[in-house]
N, C-alpha and C positions, 0 to 999 in steps of 0.2 A: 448455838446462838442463831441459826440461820434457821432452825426448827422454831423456835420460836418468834423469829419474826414472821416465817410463812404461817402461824396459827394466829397470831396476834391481824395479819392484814384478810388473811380469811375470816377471821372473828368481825369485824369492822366491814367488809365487804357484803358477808351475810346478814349483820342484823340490819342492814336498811332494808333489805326484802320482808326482815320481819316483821318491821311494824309500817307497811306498807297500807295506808286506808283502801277495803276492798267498797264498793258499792253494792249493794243488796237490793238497789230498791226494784221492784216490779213496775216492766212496763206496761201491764195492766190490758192489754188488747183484746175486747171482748164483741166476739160476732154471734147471733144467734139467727139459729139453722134448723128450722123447720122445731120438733122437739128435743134439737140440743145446743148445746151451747161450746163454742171451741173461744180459748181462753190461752194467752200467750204471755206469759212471765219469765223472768233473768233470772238467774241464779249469780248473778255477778259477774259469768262471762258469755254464758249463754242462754238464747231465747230459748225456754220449755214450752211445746206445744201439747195442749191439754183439751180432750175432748169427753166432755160431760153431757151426764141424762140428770136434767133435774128432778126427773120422777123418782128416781131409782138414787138421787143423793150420792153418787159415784163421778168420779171423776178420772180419766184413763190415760197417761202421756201417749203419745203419740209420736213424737220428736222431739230434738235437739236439733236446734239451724245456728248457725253464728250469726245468724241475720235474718228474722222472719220479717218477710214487707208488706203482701197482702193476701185476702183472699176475694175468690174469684165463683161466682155463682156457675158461670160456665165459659167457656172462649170458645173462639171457631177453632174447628179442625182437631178439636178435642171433644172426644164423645162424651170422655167422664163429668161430672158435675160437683162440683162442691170441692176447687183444686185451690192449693196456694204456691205462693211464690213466695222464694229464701234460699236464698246466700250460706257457701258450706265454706269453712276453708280446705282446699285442696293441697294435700301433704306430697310433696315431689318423693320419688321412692329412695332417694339417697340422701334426702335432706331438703328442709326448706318449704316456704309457703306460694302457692299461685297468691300474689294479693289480687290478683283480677278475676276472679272465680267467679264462672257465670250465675247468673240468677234463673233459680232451676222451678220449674213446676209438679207439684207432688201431689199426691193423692192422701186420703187417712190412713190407708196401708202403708205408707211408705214408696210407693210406685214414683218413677220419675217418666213425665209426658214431653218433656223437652227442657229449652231454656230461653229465654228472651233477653236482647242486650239491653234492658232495663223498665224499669216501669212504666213510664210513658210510651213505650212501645206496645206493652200488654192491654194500655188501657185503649188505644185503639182496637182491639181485638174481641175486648174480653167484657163480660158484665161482672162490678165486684158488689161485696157485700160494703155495706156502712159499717163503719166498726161501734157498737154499743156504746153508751154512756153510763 
């Protein structure tokens, strides 16, 4: 009897996460850089950073951020050029989330050049790109 009440409250505890509405839509954030185009879409939980050659019809991920904010033609005190800012979740090693994860600056490789304690700080700094229509 006590097996089937724990299946029976498992059973009912589970299927709300099953038909849970997920969002799919794309946030659609397109900057265009010199000959190509970088393009940032959700997948429902996370921003996919996508860097494409319109010549060549190819399009390349480059990232996953929990939060892509902007991008940045170039900042001071940074050599590199064509940098973005986005939010990671940080996983504690025994458990658990930073929800204050800083906001990190990256390159297309992957590279991190620092972090800024938020966007209005960056844009004193930095020259960004307009984001496309």
């Amino acid at each position: 009897m006590k097996k089937l009440f724990l299946y029976l409250f498992l059973g009912l505890l589970l299927s709300g996460n099953a038909f849970a509405d997920l969002n799919y839509e794309p946030i659609g954030k397109t900057y265009v850089i010199e000959d190509q185009i970088l393009i940032v879409s959700n997948n429902g939980f996370l921003d996919e950073v996508y860097l494409c050659k319109p010549t060549a019809e190819k399009c390349k991920q480059i990232a996953k951020h929990f939060s892509f904010m902007a991008l940045a033609k170039e900042c001071e005190g940074i050599e590199k050029k064509n940098i973005y800012f986005a939010v990671n979740k940080e996983h504690f090693f025994m458990g658990g989330i930073n929800e204050n994860a800083p906001l990190r600056i990256y390159d297309f490789e992957g590279n991190v050049y620092g972090s800024a304690p938020n966007l209005e700080y960056a844009k004193n700094h930095c020259e960004f790109y307009e984001e496309s229509k």
